[in-house]
C-alpha positions as CSV (number, residue, x, y, z in Angstrom):
1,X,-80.7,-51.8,-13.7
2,X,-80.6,-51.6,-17.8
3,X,-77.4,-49.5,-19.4
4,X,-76.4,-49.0,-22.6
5,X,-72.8,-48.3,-24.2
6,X,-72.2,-46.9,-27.4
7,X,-68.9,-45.2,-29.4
8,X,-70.6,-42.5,-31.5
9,X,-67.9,-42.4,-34.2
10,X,-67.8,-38.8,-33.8
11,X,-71.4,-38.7,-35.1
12,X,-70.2,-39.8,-38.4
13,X,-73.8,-40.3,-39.3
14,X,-75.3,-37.3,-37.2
15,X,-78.7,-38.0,-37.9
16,X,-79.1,-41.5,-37.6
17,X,-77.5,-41.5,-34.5
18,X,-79.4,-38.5,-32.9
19,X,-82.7,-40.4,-34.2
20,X,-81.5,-43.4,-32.5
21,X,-80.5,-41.5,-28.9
22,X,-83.6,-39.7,-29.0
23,X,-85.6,-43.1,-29.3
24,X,-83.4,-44.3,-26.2
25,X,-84.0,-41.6,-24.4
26,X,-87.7,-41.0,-25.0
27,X,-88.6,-44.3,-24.3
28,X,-86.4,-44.6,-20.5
29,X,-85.7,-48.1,-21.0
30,X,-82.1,-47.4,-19.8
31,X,-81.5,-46.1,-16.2
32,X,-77.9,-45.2,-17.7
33,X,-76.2,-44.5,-21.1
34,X,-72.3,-44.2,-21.7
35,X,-71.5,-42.7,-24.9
36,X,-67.7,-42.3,-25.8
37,X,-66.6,-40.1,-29.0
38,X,-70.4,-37.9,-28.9
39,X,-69.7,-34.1,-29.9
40,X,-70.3,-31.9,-27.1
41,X,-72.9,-29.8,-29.3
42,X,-74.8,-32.6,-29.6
43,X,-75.4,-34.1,-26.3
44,X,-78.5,-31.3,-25.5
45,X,-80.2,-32.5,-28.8
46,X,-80.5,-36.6,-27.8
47,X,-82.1,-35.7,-24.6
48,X,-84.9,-32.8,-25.5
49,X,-87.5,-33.8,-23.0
50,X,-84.6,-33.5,-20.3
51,X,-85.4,-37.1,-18.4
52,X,-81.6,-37.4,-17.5
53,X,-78.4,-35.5,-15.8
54,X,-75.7,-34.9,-18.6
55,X,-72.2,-36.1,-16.8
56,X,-69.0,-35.3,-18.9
57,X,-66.0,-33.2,-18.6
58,X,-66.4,-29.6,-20.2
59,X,-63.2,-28.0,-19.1
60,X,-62.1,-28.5,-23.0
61,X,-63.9,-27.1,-25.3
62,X,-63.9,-29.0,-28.7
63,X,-65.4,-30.6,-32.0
64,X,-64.2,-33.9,-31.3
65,X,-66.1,-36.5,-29.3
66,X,-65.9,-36.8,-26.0
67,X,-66.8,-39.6,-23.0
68,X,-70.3,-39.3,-21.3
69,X,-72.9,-40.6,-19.3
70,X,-76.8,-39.8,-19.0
71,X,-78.0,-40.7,-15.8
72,X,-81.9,-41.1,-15.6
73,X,-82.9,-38.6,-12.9
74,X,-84.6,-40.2,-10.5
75,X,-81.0,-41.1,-9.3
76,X,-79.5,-38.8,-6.6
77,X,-76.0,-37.7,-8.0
78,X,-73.5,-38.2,-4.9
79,X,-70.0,-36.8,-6.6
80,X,-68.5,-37.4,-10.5
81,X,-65.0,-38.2,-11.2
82,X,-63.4,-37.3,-14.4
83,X,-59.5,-39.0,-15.8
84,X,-58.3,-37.9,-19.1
85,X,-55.9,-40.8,-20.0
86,X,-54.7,-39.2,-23.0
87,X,-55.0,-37.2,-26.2
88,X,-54.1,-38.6,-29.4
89,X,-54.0,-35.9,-32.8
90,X,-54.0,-37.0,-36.1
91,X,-54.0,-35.2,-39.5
92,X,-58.2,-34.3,-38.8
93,X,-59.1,-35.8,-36.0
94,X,-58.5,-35.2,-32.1
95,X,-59.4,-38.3,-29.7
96,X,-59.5,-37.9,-26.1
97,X,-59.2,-41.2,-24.6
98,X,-61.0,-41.0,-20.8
99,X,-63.0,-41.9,-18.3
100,X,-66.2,-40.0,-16.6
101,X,-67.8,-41.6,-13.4
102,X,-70.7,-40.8,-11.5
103,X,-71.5,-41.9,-7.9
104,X,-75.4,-42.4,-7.0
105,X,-78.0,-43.6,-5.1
106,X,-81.2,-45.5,-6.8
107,X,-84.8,-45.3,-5.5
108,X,-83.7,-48.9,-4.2
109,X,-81.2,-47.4,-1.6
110,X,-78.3,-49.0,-3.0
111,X,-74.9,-47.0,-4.3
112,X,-73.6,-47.6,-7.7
113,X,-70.4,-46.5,-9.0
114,X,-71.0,-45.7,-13.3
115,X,-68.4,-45.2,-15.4
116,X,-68.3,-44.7,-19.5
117,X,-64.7,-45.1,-20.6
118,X,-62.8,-45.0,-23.8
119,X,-59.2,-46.8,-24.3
120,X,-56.5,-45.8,-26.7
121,X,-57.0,-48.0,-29.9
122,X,-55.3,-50.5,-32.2
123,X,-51.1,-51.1,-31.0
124,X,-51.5,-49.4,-27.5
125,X,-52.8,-52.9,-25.5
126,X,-49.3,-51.9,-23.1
127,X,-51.4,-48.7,-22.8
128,X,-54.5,-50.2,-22.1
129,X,-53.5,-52.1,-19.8
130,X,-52.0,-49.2,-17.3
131,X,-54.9,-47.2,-18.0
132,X,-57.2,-50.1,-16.3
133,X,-54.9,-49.8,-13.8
134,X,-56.0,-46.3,-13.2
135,X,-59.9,-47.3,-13.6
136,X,-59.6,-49.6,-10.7
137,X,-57.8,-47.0,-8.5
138,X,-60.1,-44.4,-9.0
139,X,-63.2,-47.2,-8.5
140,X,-61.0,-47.7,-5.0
141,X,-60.8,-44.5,-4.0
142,X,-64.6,-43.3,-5.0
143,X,-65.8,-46.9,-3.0
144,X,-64.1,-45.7,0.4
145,X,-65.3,-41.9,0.2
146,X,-68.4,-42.8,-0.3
147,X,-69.8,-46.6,0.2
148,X,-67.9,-49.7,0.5
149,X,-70.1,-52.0,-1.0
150,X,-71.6,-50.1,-3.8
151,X,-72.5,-51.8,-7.5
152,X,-69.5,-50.9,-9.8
153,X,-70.6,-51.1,-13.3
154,X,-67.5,-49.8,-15.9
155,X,-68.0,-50.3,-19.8
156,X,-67.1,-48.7,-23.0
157,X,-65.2,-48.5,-25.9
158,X,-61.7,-51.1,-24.5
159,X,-60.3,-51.0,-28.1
160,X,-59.1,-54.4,-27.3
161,X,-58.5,-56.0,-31.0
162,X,-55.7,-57.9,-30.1
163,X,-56.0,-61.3,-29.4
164,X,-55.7,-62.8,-26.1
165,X,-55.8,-59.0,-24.8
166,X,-59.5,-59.9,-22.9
167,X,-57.4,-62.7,-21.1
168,X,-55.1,-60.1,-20.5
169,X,-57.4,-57.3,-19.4
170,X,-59.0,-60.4,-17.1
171,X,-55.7,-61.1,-15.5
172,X,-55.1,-57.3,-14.1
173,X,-58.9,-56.8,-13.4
174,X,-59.3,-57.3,-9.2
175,X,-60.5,-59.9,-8.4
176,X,-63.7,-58.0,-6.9
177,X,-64.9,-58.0,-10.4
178,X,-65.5,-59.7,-13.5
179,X,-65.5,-58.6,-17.4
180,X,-69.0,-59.1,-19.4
181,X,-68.7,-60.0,-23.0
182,X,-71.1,-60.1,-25.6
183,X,-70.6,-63.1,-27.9
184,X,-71.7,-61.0,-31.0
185,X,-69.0,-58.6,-32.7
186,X,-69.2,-54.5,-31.6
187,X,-67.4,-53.0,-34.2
188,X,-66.6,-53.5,-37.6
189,X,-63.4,-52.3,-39.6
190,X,-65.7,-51.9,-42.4
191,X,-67.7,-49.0,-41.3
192,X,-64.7,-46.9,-40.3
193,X,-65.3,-44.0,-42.4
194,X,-62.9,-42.7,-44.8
195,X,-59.3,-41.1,-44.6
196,X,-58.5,-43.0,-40.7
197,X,-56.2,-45.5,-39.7
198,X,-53.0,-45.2,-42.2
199,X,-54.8,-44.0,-44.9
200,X,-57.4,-45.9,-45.3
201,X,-55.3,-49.0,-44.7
202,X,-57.3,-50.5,-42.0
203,X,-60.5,-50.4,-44.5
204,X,-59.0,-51.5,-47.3
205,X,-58.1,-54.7,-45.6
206,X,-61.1,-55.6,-44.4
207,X,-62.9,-55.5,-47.8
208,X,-60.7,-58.6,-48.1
209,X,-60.9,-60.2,-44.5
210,X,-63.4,-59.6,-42.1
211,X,-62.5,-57.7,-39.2
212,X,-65.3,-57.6,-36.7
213,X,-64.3,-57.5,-32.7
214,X,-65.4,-57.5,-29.3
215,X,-64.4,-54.3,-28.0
216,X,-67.1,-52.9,-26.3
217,X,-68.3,-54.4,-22.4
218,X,-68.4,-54.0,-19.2
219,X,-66.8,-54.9,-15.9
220,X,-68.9,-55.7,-12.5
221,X,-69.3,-56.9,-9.2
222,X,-68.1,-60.7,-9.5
223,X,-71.4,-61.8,-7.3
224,X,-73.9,-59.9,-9.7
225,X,-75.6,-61.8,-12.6
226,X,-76.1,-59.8,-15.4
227,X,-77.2,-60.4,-19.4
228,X,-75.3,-58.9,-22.4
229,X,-76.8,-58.2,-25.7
230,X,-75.3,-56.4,-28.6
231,X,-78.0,-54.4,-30.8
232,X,-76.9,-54.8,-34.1
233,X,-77.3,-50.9,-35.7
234,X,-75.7,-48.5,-38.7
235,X,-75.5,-45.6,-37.0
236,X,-71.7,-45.8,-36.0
237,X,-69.1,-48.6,-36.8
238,X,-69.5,-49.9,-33.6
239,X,-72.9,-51.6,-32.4
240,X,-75.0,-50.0,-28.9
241,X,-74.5,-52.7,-26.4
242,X,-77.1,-53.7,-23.8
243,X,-76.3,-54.9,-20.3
244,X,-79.1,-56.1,-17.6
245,X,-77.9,-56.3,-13.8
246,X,-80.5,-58.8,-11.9
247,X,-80.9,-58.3,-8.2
């Protein structure tokens, strides 16, 4: 199983990143895609061809970005779970910090459990940390409706820039499973776009230090091996990250 995870900064550069989708999606490389802050208008337009099921959470309608996850369709879609963590206004913007799952069944006969999150960002590691909480107890709950040793695969936008948080996130994951981090930076302070984060504060700074993080991975299985790339791209400040699970 291949699956990519990219934030879409709100399709910030709506082009370039709707070029790029519909070269992921053409091509079928990925059996799954998690996208955090995509506009709901634009979801339809990535995936012309219609080669995968469109999971996310429509019951609010806006202009923001939202979590979701394509799932190629030769996987049988067994139930989807949807958790709004929170929703955070600022002066322009609305985030929606969430997480969509999707339980299914592959050609192989195995169940996986998929889920595309996106944590609250910069001071809220407290947050954070209760909100994994909540991942692993809705994980839990969709494992013993539906199959108790099913392939869990969770990743996203964490939003984890402080340090020692990944030890941190480690110490509450269960010990059922294991984080996967890339060793290349995700996102990059310097291609947040203008007017965000205390008035261009965050910016600013980093045109004088660099401030690049890891912030966007997965957890799994702790038995599974799997490979981590990160794809080095402009079309959002953060970079599309590859996993590989091998059997």
């Amino acid at each position: 199983m291949k699956i990519l995870t990219l934030n879409c900064q709100r399709a910030h550069h709506k082009i370039a990143l709707i070029e790029f989708l519909l070269k992921v999606t053409k091509s079928e490389e990925y059996d799954a895609i998690f996208l955090q802050e995509i506009p709901q208008e634009i979801i339809g337009d990535v995936d012309p061809h219609n080669l995968y099921n469109h999971i996310s959470d429509r019951s609010i309608r806006t202009t923001n970005g939202r979590v979701a996850l394509l799932l190629k369709k030769e996987y049988e879609i067994m139930t989807t779970d949807h958790c709004l963590f929170e929703r955070q206004k600022t002066e322009y913007k609305e985030y929606f910090f969430e997480l969509i799952s999707v339980v299914c069944r592959g050609q192989d006969s195995k169940t996986y459990i998929l889920s595309s999150l996106h944590m609250p960002a910069y001071l809220h590691f407290i947050r954070r940390i209760g909100h994994l909480r909540k991942v692993l107890w809705r994980i839990k709950k969709l494992k013993k409706q539906n199959h108790k040793d099913s392939v869990v695969v969770t990743g996203g936008d964490w939003n984890s820039v402080f340090p020692l948080e990944h030890n941190l996130l480690s110490l509450t994951l269960d010990s059922r499973y294991k984080f996967i981090f890339g060793r290349q930076p995700t996102v990059s302070a310097s291609k947040i776009e203008p007017g965000l984060f205390w008035n261009n504060f965050v910016k600013k700074v980093s045109s004088i230090i660099k401030l690049d993080y890891v912030v966007d991975f997965f957890f799994i299985n702790r038995k599974m091996k799997a490979q981590i790339s990160v794809i080095e791209s402009d079309v959002s400040d953060h970079n599309p990250v590859a996993l590989i699970i091998k059997d």
